[in-house]
N, C-alpha and C positions, 0 to 999 in steps of 0.2 A: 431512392429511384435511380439514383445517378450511375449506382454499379449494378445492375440490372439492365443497362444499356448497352448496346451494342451496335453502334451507328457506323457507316461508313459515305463518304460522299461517292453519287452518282456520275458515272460517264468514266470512272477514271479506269486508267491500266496497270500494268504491273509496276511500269515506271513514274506513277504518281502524275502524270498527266491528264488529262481532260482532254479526251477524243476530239470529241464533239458536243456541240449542246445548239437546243434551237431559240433563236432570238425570236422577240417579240411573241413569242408562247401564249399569248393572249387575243392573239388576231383571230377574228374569226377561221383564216385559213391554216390556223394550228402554226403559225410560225414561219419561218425560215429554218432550214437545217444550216451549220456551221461547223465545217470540219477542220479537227486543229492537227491532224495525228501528222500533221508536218511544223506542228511547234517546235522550236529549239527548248532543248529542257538546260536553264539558268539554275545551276546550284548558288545558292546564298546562305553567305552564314555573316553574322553581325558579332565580332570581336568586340565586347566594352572593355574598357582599360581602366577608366578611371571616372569615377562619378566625385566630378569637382563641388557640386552645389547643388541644393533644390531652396529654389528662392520662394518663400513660402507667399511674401506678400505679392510677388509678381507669376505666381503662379508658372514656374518654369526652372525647368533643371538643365545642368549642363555635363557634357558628357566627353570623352575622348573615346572614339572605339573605330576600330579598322570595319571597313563593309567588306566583301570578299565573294565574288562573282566569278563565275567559271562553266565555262560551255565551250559545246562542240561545234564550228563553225564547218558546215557542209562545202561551202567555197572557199575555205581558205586550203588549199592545195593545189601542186605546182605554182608557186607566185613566184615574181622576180627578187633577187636580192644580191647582195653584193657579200663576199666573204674575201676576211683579209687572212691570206695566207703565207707562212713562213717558207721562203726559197730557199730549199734545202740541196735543193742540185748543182746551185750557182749558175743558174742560168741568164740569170741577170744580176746588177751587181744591188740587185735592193735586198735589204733581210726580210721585208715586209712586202707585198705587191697584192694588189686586188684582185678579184676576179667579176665577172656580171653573170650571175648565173640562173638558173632557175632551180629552188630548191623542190625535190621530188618525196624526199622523204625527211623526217627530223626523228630523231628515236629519241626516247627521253633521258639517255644518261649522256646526248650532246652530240651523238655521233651524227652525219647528214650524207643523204642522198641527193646530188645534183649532176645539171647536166650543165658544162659550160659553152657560154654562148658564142667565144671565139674558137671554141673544136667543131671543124666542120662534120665532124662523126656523131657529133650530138649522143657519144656514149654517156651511160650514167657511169660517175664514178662516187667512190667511197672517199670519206675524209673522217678522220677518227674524231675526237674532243680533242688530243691535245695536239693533231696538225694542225687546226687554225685557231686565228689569235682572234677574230670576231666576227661576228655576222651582221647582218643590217638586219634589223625588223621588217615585218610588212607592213606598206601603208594601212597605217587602220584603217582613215579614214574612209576607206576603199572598201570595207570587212564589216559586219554585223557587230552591234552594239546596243545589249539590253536596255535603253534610258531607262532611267528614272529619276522620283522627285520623292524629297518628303514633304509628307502633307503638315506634319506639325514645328518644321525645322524656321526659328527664326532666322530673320534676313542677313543677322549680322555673326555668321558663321567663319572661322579662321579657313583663308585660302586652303582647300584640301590637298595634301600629297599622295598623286595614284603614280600604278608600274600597272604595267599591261606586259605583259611574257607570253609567247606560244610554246607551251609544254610539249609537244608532240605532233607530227601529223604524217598522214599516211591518205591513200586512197580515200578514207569515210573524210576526210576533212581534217581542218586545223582544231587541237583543244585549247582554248584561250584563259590565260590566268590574268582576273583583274581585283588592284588591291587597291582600296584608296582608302587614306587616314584623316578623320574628320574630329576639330574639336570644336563642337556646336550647341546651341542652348536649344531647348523645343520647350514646349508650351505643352503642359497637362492641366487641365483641371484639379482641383485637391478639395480629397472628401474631409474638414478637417471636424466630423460629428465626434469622434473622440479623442480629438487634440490633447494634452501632448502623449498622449498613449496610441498612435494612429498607424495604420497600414495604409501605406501609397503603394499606387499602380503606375508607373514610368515608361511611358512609351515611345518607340520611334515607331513612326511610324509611315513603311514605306511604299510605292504605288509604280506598276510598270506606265510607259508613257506610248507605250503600245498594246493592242488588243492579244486574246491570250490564242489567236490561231498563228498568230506570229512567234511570240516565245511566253514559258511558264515558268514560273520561279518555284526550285524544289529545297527546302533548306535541308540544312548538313547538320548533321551529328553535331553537336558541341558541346564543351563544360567548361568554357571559359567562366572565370569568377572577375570583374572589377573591383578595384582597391576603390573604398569606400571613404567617404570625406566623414567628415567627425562625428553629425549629429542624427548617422544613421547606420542601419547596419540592414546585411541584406539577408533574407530567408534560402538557406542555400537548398533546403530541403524543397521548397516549391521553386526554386531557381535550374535545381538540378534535372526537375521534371521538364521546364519548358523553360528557355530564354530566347526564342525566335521560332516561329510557327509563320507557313504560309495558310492564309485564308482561304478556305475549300471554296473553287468556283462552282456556279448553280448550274447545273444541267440543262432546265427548263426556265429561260427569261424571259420575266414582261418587258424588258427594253430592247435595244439594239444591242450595244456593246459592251461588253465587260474585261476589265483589268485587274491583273494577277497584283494581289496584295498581300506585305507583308507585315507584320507585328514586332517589334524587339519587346518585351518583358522585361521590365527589371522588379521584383518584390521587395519591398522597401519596408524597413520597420523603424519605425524613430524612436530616439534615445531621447527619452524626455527627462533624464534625471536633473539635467541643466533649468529645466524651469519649475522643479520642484523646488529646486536649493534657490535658485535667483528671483524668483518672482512667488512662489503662492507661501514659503516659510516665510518670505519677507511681512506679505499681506499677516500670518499669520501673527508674526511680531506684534505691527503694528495697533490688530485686533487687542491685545492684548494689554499693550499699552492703553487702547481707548478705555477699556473696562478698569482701568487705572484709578482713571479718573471719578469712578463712583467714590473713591476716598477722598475727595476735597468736597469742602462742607457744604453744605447748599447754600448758607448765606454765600458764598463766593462763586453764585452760580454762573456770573461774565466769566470768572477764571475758566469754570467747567466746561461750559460752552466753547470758550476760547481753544481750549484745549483738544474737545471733542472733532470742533473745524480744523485743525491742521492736521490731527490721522486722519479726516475723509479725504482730506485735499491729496494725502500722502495714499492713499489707495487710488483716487481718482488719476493720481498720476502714473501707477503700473495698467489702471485701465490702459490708457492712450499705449504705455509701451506695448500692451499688447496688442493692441488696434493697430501700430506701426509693422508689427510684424504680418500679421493676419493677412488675409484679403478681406472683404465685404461678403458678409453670408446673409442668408435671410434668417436661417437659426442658429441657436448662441452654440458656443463648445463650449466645451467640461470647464475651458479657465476662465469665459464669460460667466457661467453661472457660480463659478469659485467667489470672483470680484464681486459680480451683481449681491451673492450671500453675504459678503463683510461688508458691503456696502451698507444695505439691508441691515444688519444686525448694529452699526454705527446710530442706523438711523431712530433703533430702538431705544437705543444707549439716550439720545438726545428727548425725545418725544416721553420715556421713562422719568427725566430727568427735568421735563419742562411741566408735568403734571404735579412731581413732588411737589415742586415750588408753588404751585399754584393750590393744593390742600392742603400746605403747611400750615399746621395749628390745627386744621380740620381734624386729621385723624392723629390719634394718641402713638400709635408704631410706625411712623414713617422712616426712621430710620431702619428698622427691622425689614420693613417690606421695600428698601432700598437695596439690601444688603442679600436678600434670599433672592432677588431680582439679578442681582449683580451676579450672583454663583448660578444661579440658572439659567442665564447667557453662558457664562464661562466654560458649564459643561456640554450646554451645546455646540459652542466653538469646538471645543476640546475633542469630542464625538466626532464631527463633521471630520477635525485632524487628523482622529484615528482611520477612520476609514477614507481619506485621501492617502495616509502612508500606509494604507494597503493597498489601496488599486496603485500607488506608484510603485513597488513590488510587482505585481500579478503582470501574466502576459494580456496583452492590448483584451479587450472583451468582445470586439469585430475580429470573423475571421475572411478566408482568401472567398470564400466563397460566399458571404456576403459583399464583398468587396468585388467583384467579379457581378455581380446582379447590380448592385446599383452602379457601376459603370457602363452595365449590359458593354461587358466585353466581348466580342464573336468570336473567341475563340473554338467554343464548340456550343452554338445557340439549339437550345433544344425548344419546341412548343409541348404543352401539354393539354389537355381539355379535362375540365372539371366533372364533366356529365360521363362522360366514357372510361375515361381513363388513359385514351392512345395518348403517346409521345410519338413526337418522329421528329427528324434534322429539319431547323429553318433553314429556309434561301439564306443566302449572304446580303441578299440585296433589299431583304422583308423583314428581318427577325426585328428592327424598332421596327415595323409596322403596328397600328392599331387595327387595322381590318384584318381582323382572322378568323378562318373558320375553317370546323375540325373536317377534314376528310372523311370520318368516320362515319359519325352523326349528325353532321352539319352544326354543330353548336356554334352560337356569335362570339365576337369579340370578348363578351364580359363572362364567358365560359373558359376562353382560350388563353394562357398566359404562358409567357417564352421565361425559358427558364436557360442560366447560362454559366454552361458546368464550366468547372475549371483543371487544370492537370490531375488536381488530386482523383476525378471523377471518371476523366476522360483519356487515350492517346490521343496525340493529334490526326488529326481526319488526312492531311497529305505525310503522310511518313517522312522523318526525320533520314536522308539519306549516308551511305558510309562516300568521301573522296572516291571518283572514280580512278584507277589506274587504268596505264594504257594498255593498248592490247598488246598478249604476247610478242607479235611480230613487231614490235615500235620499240621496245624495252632496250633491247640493245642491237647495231648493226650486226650483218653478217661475216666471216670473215672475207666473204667475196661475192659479187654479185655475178 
């Protein structure tokens, strides 16, 4: 179904923006219209650097990565500023002296257009890059600034380091460059049904803290790769597809207001070789040892017994290691049902063991049916062994795109109807909706089910933009005005 598609979101233009869309789209009076086509279009792109951790039992990773924000500000031209310039005339005896000027033009390889504020001609003059030694910035405070917040970012995040730069500006306005470096833990949920062979989804996840007629966030091209902490490795092939996507906003809304959202992606694969070798060969051992003890004779069955309680006790105790790691699920993983089976099979060892004793003398082969007992555990230990050290070989047996559905990630939410057949793009603000009903045929909810393609399926719905450069006239000064 998935490549059979061909979706695009509604209201947008060439530059990835959202016109217009109507709130409240559910009102009897058809809505509100809401024009954005004076939104500042916000390029983002999210730099990972380094994925220090994913804490399994606290369900939370942590990350070092630059955010990287950059737009056109319509009022930031002619501002005030100060530039220190070199007196090259000797007109006065400083090598350095200021000037308060108004900057009119900035071209981007440094050169500027201003008018100085003690010339009473208020001509514009040129100043190359390397006649002056510095410029003052503009008050930001004063200038446009995308907020935002992360929705999944814990409280106890390292003081960030941001630069804010004006790259250019001319007549359309000032182009603002903002960088700031975050090493922060967030909170994911983790699907851990095929632990220690599992695919995790790692998100940042971010939200403007303004509505999207004011400004829209458009992400950038990127193939940044994060160096990877030890007991993971990242899928570069579904990384290379998508590592930060903005969320296509809805055209037509049941509410009031809506905010430009974005996604970081990280695909994550875990290296479970570590608890092949440290916890289920250990169990394994220990199995082994239990089945030991069918060789001590029955009359010393307190010995047997004795013996049989301290291999439970010795797998009881990698239970809890694993429960230490874990979080709390309501269904078991692969290394739940590993322990619960040598649990289990311990338990047969004893109960096998506590019958013999109790028909002894009764039946004439008990040692024989002691001993085909004992080898017929052994090889289904042995079996279960074999096919654990295959599926620890074999790639995980979940792929991205079941992992993308049961997260119901929105990256590109599709619905479908069982009765008809249509597909068409969910809302962003509906696809977990349970009330659906197909356009088509009217089919309910229990016809309707959202289906939620992933890179491998889809391009992203807002395009992935290229760094805009400035315009030709800003590039470099002239040699005269």
């Amino acid at each position: 179904m998935a490549s059979d598609l061909h979706l695009y979101a509604d209201g947008y233009d060439d530059d990835c923006v959202l016109r217009d869309y109507i709130q409240n789209c559910d009102n009897r009076d058809g809505g509100t219209p809401v024009d954005c086509s004076k939104a500042i279009k916000v390029y983002i792109d999210i730099v990972a650097h380094e994925l220090k951790n994913v804490d399994d039992h606290r369900e939370e990773f942590q990350m070092v990565f630059m955010l990287k924000l950059s737009w056109l500000d319509p009022d930031l031209k002619h501002f005030k500023s100060s530039i220190t310039v070199r007196d090259r005339s000797g007109f006065t005896k400083l090598h350095l002296r200021q000037l308060d000027v108004v900057i009119t033009k900035m071209y981007c390889n440094g050169d500027i257009e201003f008018i100085d504020n003690s010339n009473l001609s208020q001509k514009r003059q040129l100043l190359r890059k390397h006649d002056y030694f510095s410029i003052q910035e503009p008050e930001w405070k004063e200038y446009f600034f995308p907020s935002y917040i992360f929705l999944n970012m814990k409280d106890d995040a390292v003081q960030p380091i941001e630069t804010r730069r004006l790259l250019w500006c001319g007549e359309e306005g000032g182009f603002v460059s903002y960088t700031v470096k975050y090493d922060a833990k967030f909170k994911e949920k983790l699907d851990l049904r095929a632990f220690p062979k599992d695919l995790q989804l790692c998100r940042i996840r971010l939200t403007a803290e303004k509505t999207v007629d004011e400004f829209q966030f458009v992400p950038l091209k990127s193939s940044a790769r994060p160096q990877m902490c030890d007991m993971w490795v990242l899928d570069n092939d579904m990384q290379g597809k998508c590592s930060v996507y903005v969320r296509h906003l809805d055209r037509y809304l049941p509410y009031q207001f809506q905010r430009s959202c974005v996604n970081a992606v990280f695909h994550l694969e875990r290296k479970g070789d570590l608890y092949f070798r440290s916890m289920f060969f250990m169990v394994f051992l220990v199995i082994i040892v239990s089945l030991c003890s069918l060789t001590i004779p029955l009359e010393d069955i307190s010995g047997r017994l004795a013996h049989l309680s301290t291999c439970f006790l010795a797998i009881m105790a990698y239970r809890y290691v694993v429960g230490d790691v874990l979080p709390r699920k309501e269904y078991l993983t692969p290394a739940d049902k590993y322990v619960i089976f040598a649990c289990g099979l311990q338990v047969v060892i004893v109960v096998e063991t506590i019958l013999l004793q109790y028909v002894d003398g009764m039946i004439a082969n008990s040692l024989l049916i002691e001993r085909y007992t004992g080898i017929a555990l052994l090889v289904a230990w042995l079996v279960l062994n074999h096919y654990l050290t295959g599926f620890s070989r074999s790639k995980s047996q979940r792929d991205w795109r079941s992992v993308y559905q049961d997260r119901r990630e929105p990256y590109v939410p599709v619905k479908r109807c069982a009765q008809c057949g249509a597909a068409w793009l969910s809302k962003q603000c509906e696809h977990g909706d349970r009330k659906k009903v197909c356009p088509e045929c009217g089919a309910r909810a229990e016809d309707v089910s959202t289906i939620y393609l992933t890179p491998l399926d889809h391009d992203p719905l807002v395009k992935p933009q290229v760094f805009p450069s400035a315009p030709s006239g800003l590039k470099e000064a002239p040699a005269s005005i």
